[in-house]
C-alpha positions as CSV (number, residue, x, y, z in Angstrom):
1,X,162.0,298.0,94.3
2,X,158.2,298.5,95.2
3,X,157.4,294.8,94.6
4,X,160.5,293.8,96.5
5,X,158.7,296.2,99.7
6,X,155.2,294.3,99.0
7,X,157.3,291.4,99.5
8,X,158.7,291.8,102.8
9,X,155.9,293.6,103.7
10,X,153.7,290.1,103.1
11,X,156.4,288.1,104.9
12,X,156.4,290.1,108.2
13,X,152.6,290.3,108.4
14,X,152.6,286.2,107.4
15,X,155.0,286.3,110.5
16,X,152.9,288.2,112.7
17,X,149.7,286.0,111.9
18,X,151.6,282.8,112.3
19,X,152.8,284.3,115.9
20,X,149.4,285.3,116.9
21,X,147.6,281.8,115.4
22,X,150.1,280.2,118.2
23,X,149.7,281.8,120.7
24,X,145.6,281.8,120.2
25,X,146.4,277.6,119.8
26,X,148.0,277.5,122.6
27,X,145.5,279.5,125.2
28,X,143.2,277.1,123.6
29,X,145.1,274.1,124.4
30,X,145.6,275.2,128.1
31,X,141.7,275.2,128.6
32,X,140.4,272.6,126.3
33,X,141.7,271.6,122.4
34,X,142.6,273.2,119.5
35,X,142.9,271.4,116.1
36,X,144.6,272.0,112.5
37,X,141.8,271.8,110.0
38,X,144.3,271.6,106.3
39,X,145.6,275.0,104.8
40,X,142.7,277.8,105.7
41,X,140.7,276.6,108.5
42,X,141.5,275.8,112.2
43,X,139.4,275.0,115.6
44,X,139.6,276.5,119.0
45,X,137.7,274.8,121.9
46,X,137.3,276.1,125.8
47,X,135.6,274.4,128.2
48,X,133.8,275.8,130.8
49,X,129.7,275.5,131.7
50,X,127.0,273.4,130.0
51,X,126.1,276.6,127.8
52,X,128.3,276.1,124.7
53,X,128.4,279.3,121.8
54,X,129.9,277.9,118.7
55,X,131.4,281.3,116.1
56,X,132.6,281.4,113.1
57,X,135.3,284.1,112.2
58,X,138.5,285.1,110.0
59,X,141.5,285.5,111.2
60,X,141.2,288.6,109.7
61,X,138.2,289.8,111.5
62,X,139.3,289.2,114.3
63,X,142.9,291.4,114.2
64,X,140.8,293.7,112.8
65,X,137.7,294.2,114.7
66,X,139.0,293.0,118.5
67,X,141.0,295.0,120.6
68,X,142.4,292.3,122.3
69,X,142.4,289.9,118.8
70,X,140.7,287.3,120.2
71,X,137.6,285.7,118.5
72,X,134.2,287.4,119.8
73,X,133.3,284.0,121.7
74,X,136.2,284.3,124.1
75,X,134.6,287.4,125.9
76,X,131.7,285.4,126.2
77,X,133.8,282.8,128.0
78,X,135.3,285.5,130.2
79,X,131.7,287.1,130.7
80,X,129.1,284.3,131.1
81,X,131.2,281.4,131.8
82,X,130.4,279.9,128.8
83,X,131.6,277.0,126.4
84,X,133.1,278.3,123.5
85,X,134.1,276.6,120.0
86,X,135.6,278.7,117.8
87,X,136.0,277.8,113.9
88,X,139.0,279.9,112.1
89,X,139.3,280.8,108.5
90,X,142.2,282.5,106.9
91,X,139.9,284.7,104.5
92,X,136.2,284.7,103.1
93,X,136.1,280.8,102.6
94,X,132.5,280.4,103.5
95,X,134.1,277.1,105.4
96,X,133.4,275.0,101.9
97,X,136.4,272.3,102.9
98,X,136.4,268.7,103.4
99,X,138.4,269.0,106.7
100,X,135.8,271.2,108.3
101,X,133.3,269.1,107.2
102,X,134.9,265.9,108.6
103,X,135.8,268.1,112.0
104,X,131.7,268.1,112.4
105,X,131.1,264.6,111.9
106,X,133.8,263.3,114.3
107,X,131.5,266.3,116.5
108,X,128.7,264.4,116.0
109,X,130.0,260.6,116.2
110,X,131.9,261.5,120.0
111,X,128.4,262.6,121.3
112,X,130.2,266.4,121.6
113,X,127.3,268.5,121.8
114,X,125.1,266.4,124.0
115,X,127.3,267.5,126.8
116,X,125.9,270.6,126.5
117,X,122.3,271.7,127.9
118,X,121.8,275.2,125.5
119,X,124.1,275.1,122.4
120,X,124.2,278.7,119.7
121,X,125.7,279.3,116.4
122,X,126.5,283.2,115.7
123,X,128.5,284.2,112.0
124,X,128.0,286.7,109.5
125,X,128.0,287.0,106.4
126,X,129.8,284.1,104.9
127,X,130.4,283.0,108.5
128,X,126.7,283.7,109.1
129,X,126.1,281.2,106.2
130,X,128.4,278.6,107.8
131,X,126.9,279.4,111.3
132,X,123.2,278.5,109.9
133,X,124.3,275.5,107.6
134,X,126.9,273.6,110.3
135,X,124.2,274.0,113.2
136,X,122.7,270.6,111.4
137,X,125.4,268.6,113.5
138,X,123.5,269.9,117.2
139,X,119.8,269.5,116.8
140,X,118.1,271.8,119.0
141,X,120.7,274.5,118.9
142,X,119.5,278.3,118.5
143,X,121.6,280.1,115.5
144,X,122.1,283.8,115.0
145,X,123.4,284.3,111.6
146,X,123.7,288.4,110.6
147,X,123.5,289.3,106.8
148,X,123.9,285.2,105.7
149,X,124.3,284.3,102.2
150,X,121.8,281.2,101.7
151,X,123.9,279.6,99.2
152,X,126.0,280.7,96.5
153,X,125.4,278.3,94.1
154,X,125.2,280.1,91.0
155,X,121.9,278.2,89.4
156,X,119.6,279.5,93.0
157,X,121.5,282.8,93.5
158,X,122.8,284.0,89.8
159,X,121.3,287.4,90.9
160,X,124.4,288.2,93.4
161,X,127.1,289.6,91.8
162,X,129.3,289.9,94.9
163,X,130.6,286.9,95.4
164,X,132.0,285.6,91.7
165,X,134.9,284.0,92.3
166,X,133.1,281.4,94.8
167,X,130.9,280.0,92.2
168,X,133.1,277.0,91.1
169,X,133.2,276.2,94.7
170,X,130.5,273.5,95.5
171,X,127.5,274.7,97.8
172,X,125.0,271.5,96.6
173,X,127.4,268.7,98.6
174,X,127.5,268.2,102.5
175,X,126.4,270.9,104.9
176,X,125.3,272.7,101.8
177,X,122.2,274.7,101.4
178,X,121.8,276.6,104.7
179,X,118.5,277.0,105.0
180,X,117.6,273.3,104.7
181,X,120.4,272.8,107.7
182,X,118.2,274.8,110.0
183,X,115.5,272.4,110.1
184,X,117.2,270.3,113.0
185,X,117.6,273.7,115.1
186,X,115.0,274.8,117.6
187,X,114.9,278.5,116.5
188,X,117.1,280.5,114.0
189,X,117.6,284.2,113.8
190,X,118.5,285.9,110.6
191,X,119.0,289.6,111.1
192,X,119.7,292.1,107.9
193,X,118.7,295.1,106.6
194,X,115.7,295.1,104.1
195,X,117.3,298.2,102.1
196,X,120.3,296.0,101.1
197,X,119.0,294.0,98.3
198,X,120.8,291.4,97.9
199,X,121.2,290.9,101.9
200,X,117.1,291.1,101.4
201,X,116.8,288.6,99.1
202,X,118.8,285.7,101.1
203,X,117.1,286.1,103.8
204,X,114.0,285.3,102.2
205,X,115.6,282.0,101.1
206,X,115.9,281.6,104.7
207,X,112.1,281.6,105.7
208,X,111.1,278.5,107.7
209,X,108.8,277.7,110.8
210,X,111.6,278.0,113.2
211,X,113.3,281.2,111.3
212,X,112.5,284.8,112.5
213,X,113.9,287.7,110.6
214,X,115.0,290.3,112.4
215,X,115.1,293.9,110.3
216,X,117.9,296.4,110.9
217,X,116.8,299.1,108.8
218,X,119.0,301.8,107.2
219,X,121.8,300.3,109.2
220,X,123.5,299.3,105.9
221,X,125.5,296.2,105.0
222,X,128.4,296.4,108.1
223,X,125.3,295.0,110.9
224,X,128.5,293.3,113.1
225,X,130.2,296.1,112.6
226,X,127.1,297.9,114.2
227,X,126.1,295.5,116.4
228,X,129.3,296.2,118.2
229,X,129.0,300.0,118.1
230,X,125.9,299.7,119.9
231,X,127.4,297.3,122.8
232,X,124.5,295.1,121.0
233,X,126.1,292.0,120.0
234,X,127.1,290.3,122.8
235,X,124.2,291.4,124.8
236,X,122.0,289.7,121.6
237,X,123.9,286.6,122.1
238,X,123.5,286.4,125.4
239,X,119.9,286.6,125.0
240,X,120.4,284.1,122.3
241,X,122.1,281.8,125.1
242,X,119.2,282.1,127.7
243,X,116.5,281.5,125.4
244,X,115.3,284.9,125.6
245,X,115.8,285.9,122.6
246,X,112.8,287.0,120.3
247,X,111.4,289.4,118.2
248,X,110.1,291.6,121.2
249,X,113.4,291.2,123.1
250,X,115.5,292.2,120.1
251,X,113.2,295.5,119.6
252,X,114.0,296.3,123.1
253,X,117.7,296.3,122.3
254,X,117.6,297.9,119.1
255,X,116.3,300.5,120.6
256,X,119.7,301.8,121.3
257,X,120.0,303.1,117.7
258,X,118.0,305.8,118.4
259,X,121.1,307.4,119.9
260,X,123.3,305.5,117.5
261,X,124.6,308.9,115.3
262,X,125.9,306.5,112.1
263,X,122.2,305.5,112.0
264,X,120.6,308.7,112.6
265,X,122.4,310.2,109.7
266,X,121.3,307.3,107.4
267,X,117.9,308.2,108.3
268,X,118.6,311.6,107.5
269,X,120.2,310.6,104.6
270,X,117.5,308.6,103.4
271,X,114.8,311.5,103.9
272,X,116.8,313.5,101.5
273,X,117.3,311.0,98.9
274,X,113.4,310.6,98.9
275,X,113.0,314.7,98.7
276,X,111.0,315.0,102.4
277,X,112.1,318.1,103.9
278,X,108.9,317.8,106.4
279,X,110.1,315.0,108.0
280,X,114.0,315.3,107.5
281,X,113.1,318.7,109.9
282,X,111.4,316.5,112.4
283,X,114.0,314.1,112.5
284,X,116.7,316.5,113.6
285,X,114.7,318.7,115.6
286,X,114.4,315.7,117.9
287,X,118.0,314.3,117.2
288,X,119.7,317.7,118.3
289,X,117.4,318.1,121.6
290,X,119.2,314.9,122.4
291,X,122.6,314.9,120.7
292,X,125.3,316.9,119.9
293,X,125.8,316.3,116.2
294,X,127.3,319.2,113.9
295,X,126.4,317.5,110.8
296,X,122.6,317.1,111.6
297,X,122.5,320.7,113.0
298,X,123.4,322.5,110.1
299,X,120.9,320.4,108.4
300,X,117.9,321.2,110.1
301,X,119.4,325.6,109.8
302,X,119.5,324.7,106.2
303,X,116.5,323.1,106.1
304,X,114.6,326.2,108.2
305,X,116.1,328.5,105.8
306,X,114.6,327.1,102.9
307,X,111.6,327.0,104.8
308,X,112.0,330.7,105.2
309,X,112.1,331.0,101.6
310,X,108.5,329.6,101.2
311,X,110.7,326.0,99.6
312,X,108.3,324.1,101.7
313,X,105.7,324.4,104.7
314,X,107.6,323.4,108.2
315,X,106.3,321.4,111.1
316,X,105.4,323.3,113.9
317,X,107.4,324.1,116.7
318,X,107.7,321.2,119.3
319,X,105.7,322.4,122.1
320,X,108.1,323.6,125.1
């Protein structure tokens, strides 16, 4: 009975995909081309100014993640004006297929992205990896990848356990090794948290002339996720699009995260992990002048309690 539920349960959201996949086709369509690329991969293009943002997404992150389920590049569109070409996958394919491959090279042989005067790649994770290793087909394009994988060819990156059941998938044929593919760009952008090891350790496979790392630390290994909490992302793309995007530009924005409270309570978290009562009691003193947050306040009234108790000797009190 149960399997006979999973069943239905399969065909009606199969249903509702394959209704929302025509309908996305179709808006596409009415503003520029959309193209079947085999079984797990399809292309959305719009139109509009000489700026063109080219994403990588799932057809699951998108439902998931967008209110309106539309793929992040089409508020963009609506925003800026912009260009948009969007690359589909049904699931975590890291865009390893012949079809997507020859989509690019037919790219490439029409002259596509010479039409265009600024051209950016954004993805993350595995779309972040496809984001950095496609950008090869527009020379001079910028590319924001968040949390890439560099490859996951298991004789460079045996250390990462995650992704296991990609390793019989090729990574050493065309548009392969990312971080080779960024040589042809003008600048590349690889943001990730240091803390997340693994996130860490690609990103150091990533370090060119034209690469900047950006560090999110603490923020943990969801950065789109927080990226769009913050009202960051497309504000970072739109630097990205402008040129104006650099390390000192990016520190300006990520200085929202001071107010962000999933980040302060890593901090926090953090600080107690590492046994520092000093500075956990600083943090929240100067987290609850500003915020409201419960968690953080009984924190800092266990923390001064303890204190009380002779457990450790507080900071002074901030002066009024």
């Amino acid at each position: 009975m149960q399997d006979a539920q999973n069943s239905l349960d399969d065909s009606i959201a199969g249903y509702r995909v394959g209704v929302w996949k025509e309908k996305l086709i179709a808006q596409a369509e009415a503003e520029g081309m959309a193209q079947i690329l085999g079984e797990q991969h399809f292309a959305t293009f719009i139109d509009r100014d000489s700026t063109l943002i080219v994403t990588f997404e799932t057809i699951q992150g998108i439902r998931a993640m967008s209110e309106t389920q539309q793929p992040f590049g089409f508020e963009l569109v609506k925003a800026q004006g912009w260009s948009h070409l969007c690359i589909i996958s049904d699931g975590d394919t890291w865009f390893r297929d012949a079809k997507v491959y020859g989509f690019f090279d037919r790219l490439v042989d029409d002259g596509f992205f010479e039409d265009f005067d600024h051209v950016v790649f954004y993805g993350a994770g595995p779309c972040g990896y496809a984001a950095a290793a496609f950008s090869v087909a527009a020379p001079g394009a910028t590319v924001v990848a968040v949390q890439p994988q560099a490859t996951l060819d298991p004789r460079m990156t045996e250390w990462d356990d995650r992704f296991t059941e990609m390793r019989r998938v090729s990574f050493t044929d065309r548009y392969g090794y990312a971080p080779d593919m960024l040589d042809a760009a003008e600048k590349a952008f690889v943001l990730y948290d240091p803390h997340e090891q693994l996130d860490a350790m690609h990103a150091t496979l990533f370090a060119r002339s034209n690469v900047t790392r950006l560090r999110m630390r603490m923020m943990g290994g969801e950065l789109q996720s927080r990226l769009l909490d913050m009202n960051l992302l497309y504000r970072l793309l739109t630097l990205a699009g402008t040129g104006n995007l650099n390390p000192r530009s990016f520190s300006r924005l990520y200085r929202a995260r001071r107010s962000y409270p999933k980040y302060l309570k890593m901090v926090v978290a953090r600080l107690d992990q590492q046994n520092r009562p000093y500075m956990t009691m600083l943090v929240c003193r100067n987290v609850i002048a500003r915020l409201p947050l419960r968690r953080l306040r009984l924190r800092l009234e266990e923390l001064e309690e303890k204190a009380k108790a002779g457990a450790f000797t507080p900071p002074p009190p901030a002066r009024s």
